[in-house]
C-alpha positions as CSV (number, residue, x, y, z in Angstrom):
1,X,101.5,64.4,113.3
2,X,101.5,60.5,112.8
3,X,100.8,59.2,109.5
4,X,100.2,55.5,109.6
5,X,98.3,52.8,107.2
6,X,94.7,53.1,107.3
7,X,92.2,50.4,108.2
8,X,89.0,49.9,107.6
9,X,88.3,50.8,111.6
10,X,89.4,54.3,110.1
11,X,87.0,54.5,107.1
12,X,84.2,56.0,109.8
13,X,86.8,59.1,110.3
14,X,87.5,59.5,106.6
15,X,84.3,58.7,104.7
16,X,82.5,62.2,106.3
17,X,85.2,64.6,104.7
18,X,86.0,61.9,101.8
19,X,81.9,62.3,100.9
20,X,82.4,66.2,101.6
21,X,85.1,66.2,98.9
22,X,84.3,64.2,96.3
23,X,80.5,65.7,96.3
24,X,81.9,69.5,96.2
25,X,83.0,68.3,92.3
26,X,85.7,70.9,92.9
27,X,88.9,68.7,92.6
28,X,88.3,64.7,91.8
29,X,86.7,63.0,89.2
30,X,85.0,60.9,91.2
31,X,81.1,60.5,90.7
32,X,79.5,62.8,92.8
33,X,77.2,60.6,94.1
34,X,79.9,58.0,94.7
35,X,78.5,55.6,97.9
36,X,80.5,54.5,100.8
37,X,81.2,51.2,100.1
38,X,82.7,51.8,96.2
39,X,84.6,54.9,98.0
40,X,86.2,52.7,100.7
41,X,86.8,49.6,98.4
42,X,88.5,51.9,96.3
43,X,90.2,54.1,99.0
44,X,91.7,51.6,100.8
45,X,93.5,49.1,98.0
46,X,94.7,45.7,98.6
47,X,99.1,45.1,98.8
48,X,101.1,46.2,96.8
49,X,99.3,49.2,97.1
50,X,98.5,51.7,100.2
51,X,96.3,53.9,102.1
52,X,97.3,56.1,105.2
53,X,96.2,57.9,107.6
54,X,97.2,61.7,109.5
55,X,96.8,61.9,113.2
56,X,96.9,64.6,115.7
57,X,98.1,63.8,118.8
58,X,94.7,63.3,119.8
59,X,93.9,60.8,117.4
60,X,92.0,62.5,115.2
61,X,92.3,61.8,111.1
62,X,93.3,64.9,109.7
63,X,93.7,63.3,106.1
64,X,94.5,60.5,104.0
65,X,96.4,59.2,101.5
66,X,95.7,56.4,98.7
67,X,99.2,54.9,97.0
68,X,99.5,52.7,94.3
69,X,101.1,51.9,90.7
70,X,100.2,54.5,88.1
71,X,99.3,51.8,85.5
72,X,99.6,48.0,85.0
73,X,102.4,45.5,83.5
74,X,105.2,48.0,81.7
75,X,103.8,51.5,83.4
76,X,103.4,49.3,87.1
77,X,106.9,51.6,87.1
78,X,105.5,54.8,87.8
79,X,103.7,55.5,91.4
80,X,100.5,57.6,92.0
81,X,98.6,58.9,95.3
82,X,95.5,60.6,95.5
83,X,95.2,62.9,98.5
84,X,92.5,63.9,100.7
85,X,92.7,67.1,103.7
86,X,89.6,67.0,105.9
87,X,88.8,70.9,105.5
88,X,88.2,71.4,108.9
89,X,92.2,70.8,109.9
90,X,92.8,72.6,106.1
91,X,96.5,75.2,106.3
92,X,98.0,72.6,109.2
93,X,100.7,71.3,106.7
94,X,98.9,67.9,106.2
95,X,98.5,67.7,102.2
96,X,102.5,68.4,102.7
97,X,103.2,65.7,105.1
98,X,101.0,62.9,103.3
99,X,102.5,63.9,100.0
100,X,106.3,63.6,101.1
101,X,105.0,60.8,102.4
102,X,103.6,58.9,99.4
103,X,107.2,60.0,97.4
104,X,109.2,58.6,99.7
105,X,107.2,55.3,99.7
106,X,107.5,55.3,96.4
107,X,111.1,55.8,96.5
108,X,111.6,53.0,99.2
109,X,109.8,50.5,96.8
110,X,112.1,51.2,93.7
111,X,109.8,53.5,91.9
112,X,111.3,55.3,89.1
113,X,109.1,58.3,89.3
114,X,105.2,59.6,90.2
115,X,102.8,60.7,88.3
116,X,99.5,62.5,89.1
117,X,97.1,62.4,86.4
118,X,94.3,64.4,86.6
119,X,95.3,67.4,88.8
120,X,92.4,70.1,88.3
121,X,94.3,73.4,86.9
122,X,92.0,75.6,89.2
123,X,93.3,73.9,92.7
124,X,96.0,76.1,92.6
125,X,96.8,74.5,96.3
126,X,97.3,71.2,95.2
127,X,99.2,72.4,92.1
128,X,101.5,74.6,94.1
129,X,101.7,72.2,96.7
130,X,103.3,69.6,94.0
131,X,105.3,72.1,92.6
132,X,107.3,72.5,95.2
133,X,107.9,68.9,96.1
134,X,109.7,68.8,92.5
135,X,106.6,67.6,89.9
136,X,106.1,69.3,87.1
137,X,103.1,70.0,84.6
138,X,103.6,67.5,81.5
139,X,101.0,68.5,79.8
140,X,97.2,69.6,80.2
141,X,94.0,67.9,79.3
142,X,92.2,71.5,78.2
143,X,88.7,71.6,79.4
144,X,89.0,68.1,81.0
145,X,87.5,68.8,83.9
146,X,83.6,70.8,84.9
147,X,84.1,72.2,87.7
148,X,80.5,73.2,89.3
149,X,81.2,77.2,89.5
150,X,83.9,77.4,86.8
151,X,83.0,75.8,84.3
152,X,85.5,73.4,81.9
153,X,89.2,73.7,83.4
154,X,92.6,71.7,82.0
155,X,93.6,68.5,83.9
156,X,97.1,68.5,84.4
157,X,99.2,65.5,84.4
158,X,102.4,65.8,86.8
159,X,105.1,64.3,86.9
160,X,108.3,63.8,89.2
161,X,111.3,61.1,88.9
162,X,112.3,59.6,91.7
């Protein structure tokens, strides 16, 4: 797998499974009916900050990744990512690579640590994922989040130092 910065000649590959996602209402707090040009303004941010993409061999964008500082002036300390899997390469390892990927980034650029904020409690993959790269739950936003089928769920806010 080849993870490499995204360009906007790669927003055709992402936006179909980025629109998927974020319309599911299962795991960002995105608007659901968020259109393709906010999405790939946002998506793709200007330097400092990052997007990348995950190949196959083939070519084919698996998933992406969206880095940047997790606030402005005295938090622009702290990194964040957001993370998206196209579902149809979902259980290849590719949420893994991108997100070791976005840590050491943010270790290379003299981060002092990462923090997700708004991790829905019921995507046990993601949270179980992040767990084991080292992040823990700081706390939990209770009912922060409707999910479609469950109902309100907490929002965790992770945390890892680098």
């Amino acid at each position: 797998m080849l993870i490499r910065e995204a360009t906007t000649e790669d927003w055709p590959a992402v936006w179909p499974f980025f629109r998927t996602i974020v319309a599911a209402g299962e795991t960002f707090t995105y608007p659901l009916d968020l259109g393709e040009i906010q999405a790939r303004d946002f998506w793709l941010p200007a330097p400092p900050n990052r997007a990348v993409v995950a190949l196959d061999d083939a070519g084919t964008v698996l998933g992406t990744a969206k880095m940047n500082n997790n606030q402005m002036g005295n938090g622009a300390h702290i990194a964040s990512a957001s993370y998206m899997v196209d579902p149809a390469h979902a259980g290849r390892g590719v949420g893994r690579a991108l997100c070791e990927h976005t840590v050491e980034w943010a270790r290379t650029a003299g981060f002092a640590g990462m923090q997700f904020n708004a991790v829905v409690e019921s995507n046990t993959y993601a949270v179980k994922l992040y767990r084991s790269l080292g992040f823990e739950v700081v706390g939990t936003v209770p009912g922060g989040f409707r999910h479609p089928g469950l109902g309100p769920v907490g929002l965790h806010i992770m945390y890892r130092p680098l």
